[in-house]
DRENPA-3360 file (N, C-alpha, C; in nm, 2 decimals, always signed):
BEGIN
1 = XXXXXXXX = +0.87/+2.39/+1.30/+0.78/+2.28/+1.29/+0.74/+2.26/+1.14 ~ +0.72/+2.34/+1.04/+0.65/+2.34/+0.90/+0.78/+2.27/+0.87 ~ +0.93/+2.29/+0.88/+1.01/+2.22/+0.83/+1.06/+2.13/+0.85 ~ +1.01/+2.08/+0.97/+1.05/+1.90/+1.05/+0.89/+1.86/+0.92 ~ +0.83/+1.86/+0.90/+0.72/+1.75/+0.85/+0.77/+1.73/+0.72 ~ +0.79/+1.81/+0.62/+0.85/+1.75/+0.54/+0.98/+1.65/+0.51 ~ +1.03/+1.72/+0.58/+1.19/+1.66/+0.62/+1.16/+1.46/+0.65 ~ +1.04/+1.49/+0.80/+1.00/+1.37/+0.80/+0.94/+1.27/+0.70;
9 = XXXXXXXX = +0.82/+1.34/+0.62/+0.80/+1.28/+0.51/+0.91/+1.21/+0.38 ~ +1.00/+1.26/+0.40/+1.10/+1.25/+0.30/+1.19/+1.12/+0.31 ~ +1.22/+1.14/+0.45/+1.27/+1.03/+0.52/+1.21/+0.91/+0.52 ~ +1.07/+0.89/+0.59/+0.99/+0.77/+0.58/+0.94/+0.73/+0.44 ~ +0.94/+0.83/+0.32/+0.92/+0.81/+0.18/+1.04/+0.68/+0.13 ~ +1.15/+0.80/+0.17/+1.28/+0.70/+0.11/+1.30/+0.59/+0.21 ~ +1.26/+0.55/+0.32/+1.30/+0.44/+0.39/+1.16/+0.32/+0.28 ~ +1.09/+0.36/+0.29/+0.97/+0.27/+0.24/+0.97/+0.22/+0.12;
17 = XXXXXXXX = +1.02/+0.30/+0.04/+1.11/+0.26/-0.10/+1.23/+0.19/-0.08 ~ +1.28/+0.26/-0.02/+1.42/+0.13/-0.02/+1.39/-0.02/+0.00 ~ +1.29/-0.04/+0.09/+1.25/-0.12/+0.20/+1.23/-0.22/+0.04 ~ +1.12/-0.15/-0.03/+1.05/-0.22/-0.13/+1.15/-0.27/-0.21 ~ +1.26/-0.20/-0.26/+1.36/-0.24/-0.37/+1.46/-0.36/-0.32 ~ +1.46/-0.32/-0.17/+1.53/-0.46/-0.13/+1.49/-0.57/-0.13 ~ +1.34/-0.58/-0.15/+1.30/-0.69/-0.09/+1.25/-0.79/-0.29 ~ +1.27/-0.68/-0.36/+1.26/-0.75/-0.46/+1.39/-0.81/-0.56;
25 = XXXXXXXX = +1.49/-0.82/-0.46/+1.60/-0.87/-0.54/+1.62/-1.02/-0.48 ~ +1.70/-1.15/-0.51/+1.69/-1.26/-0.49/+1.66/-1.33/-0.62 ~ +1.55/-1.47/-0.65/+1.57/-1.54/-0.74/+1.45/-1.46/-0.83 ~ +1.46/-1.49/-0.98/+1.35/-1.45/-1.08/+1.24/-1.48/-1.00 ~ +1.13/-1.39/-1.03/+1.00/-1.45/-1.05/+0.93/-1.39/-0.83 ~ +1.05/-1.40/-0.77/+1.03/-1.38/-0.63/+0.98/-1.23/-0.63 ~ +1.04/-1.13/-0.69/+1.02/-0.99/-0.65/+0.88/-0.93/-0.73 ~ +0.84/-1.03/-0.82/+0.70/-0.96/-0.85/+0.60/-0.95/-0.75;
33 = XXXXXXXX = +0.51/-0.81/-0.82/+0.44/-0.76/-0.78/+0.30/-0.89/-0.79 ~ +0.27/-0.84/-0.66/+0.10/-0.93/-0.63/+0.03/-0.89/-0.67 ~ -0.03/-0.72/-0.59/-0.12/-0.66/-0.60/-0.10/-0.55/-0.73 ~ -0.24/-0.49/-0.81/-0.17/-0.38/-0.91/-0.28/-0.27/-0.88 ~ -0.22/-0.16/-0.86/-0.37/-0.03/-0.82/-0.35/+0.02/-0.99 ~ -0.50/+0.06/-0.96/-0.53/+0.20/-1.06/-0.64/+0.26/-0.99 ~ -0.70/+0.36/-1.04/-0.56/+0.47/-1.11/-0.50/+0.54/-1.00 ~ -0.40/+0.52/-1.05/-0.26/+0.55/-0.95/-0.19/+0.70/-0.99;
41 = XXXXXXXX = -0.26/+0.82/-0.94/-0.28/+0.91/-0.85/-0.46/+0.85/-0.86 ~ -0.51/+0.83/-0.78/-0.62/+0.83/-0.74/-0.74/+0.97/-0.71 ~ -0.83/+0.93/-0.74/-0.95/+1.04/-0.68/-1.03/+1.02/-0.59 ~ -1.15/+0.94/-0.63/-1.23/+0.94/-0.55/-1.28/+0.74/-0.53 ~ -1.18/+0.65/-0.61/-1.20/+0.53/-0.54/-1.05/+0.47/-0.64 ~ -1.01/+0.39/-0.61/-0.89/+0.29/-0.65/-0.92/+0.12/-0.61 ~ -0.84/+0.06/-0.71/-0.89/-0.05/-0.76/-0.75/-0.15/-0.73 ~ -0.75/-0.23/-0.64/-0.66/-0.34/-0.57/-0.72/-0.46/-0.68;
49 = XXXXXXXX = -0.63/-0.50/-0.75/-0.64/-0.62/-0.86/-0.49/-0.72/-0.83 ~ -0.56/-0.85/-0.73/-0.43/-0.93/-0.70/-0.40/-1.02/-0.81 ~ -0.24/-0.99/-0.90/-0.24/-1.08/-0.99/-0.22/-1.22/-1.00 ~ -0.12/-1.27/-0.91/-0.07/-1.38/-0.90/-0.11/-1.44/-0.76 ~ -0.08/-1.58/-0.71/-0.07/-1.60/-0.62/-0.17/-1.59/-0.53 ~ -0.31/-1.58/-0.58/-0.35/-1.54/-0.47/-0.45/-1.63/-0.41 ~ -0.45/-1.63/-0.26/-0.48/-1.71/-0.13/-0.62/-1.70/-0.03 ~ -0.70/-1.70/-0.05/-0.77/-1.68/+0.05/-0.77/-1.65/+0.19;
57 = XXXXXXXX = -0.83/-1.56/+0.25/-0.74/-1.53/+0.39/-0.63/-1.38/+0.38 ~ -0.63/-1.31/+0.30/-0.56/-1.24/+0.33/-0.63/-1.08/+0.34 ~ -0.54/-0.99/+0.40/-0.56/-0.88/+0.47/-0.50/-0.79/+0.39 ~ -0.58/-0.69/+0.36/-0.48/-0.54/+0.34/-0.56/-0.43/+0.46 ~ -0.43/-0.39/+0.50/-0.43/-0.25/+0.54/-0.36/-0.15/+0.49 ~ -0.44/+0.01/+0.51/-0.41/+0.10/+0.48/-0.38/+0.24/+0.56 ~ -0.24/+0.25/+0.58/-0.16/+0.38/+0.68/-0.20/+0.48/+0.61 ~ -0.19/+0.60/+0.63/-0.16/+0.72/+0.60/+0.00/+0.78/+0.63;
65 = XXXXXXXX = +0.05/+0.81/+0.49/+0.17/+0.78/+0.46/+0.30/+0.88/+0.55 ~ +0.20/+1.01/+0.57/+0.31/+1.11/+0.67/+0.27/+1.06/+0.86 ~ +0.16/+1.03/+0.88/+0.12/+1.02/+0.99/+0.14/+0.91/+1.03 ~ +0.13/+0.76/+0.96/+0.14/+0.62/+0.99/+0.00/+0.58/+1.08 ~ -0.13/+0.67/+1.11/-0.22/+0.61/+1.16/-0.25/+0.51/+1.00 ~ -0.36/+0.39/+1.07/-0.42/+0.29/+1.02/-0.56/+0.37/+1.00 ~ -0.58/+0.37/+0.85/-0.73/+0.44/+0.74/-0.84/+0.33/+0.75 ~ -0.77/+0.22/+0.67/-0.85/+0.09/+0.66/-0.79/-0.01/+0.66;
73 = XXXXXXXX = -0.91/-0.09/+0.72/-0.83/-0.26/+0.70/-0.96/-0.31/+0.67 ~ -0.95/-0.46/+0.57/-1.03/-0.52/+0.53/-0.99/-0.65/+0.55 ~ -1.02/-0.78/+0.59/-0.95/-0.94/+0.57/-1.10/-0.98/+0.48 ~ -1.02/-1.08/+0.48/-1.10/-1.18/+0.32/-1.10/-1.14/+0.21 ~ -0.97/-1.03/+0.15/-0.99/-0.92/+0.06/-1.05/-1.08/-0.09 ~ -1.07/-0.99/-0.20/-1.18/-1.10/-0.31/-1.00/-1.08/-0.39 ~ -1.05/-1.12/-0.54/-0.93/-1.09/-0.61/-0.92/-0.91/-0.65 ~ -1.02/-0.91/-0.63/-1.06/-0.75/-0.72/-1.15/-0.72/-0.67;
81 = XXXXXXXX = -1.11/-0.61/-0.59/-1.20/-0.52/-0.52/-1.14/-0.39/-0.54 ~ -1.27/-0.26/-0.49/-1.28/-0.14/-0.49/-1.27/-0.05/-0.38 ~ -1.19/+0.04/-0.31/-1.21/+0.10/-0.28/-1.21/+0.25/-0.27 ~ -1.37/+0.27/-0.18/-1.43/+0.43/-0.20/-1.33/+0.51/-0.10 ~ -1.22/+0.60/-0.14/-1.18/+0.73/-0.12/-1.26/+0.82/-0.07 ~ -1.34/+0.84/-0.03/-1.40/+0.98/+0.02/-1.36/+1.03/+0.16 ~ -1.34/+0.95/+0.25/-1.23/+0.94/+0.37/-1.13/+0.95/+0.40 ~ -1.07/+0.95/+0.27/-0.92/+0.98/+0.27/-0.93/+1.12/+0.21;
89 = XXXXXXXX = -0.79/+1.22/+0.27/-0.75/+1.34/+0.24/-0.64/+1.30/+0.15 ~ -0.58/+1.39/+0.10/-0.51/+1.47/-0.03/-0.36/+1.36/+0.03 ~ -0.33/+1.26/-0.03/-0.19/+1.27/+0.00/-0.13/+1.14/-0.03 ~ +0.00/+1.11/+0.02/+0.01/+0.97/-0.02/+0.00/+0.86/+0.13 ~ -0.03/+0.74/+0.04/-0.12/+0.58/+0.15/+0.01/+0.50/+0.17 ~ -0.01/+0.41/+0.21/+0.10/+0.30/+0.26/-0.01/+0.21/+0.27 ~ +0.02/+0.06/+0.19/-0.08/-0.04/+0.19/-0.01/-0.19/+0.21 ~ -0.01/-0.25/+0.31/+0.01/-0.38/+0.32/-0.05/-0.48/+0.29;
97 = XXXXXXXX = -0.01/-0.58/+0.23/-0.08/-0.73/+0.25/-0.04/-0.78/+0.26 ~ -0.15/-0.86/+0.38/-0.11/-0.96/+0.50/-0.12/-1.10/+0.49 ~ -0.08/-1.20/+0.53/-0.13/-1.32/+0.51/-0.19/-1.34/+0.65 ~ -0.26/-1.51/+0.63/-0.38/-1.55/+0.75/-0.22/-1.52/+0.88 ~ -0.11/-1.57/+0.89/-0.04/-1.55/+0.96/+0.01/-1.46/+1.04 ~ -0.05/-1.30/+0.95/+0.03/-1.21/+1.01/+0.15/-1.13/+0.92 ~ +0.16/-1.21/+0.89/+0.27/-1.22/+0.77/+0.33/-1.07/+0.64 ~ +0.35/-0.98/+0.65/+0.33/-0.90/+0.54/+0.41/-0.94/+0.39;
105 = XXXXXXXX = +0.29/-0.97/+0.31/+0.36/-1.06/+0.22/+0.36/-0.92/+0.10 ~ +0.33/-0.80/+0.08/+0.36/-0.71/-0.03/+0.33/-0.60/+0.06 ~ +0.39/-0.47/+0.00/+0.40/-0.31/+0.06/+0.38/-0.26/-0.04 ~ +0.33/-0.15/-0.09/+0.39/-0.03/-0.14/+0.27/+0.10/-0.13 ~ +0.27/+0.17/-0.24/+0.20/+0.31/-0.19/+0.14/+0.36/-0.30 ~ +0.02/+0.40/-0.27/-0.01/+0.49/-0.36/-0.08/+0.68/-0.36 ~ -0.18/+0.79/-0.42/-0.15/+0.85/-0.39/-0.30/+0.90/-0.40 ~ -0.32/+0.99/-0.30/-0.47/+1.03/-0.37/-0.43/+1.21/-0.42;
113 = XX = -0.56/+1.26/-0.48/-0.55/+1.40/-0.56/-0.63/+1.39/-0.53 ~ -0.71/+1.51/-0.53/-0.84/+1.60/-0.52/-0.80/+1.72/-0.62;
% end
């Protein structure tokens, strides 16, 4: 068992990444990034700053990256908002944003430290 979890994490790591690198190839200008965290290893809060594009109506949610349970979700996110870490344990997140449709219009991850 200690050696299926890593194994697994490594797997859903590299699937999640790939996922991301594919989806940023196509025409200029398509594959940029929306959202930008800092600070990225995180502590005790991280900072979602949407650069481009951005819509009112939209959702992020946040997995927990080995387990895939759902941490948090927020809709109406602002342009720039904060969120407090103290709920989250030691490890790495999986964060989507969603459009009013459902839609997941950006992925990626980041990490917390203690």
């Amino acid at each position: 068992m200690k050696r299926f979890l890593p194994i697994l994490f490594f797997l859903l790591l590299t699937a999640v990444t790939s996922q991301a690198q594919s989806s940023r190839t196509g025409q200029p200008g398509e594959g940029d990034r929306i959202v930008k965290l800092y600070p990225n290893p995180a502590t005790s809060y991280i900072t979602f700053d949407l650069q481009r594009n951005y819509k009112k109506g939209l959702t992020v949610q946040i997995y927990n990256g080995v387990l895939g349970k759902k941490m948090y979700e927020s809709q109406n996110i602002t342009e720039k908002f904060t969120l407090n870490l103290t709920d989250f344990t030691r490890g790495i997140y999986i964060y989507h944003l969603v459009d009013a449709t459902g839609k997941i219009i950006e992925s990626g991850k980041f990490q917390v430290s203690r």
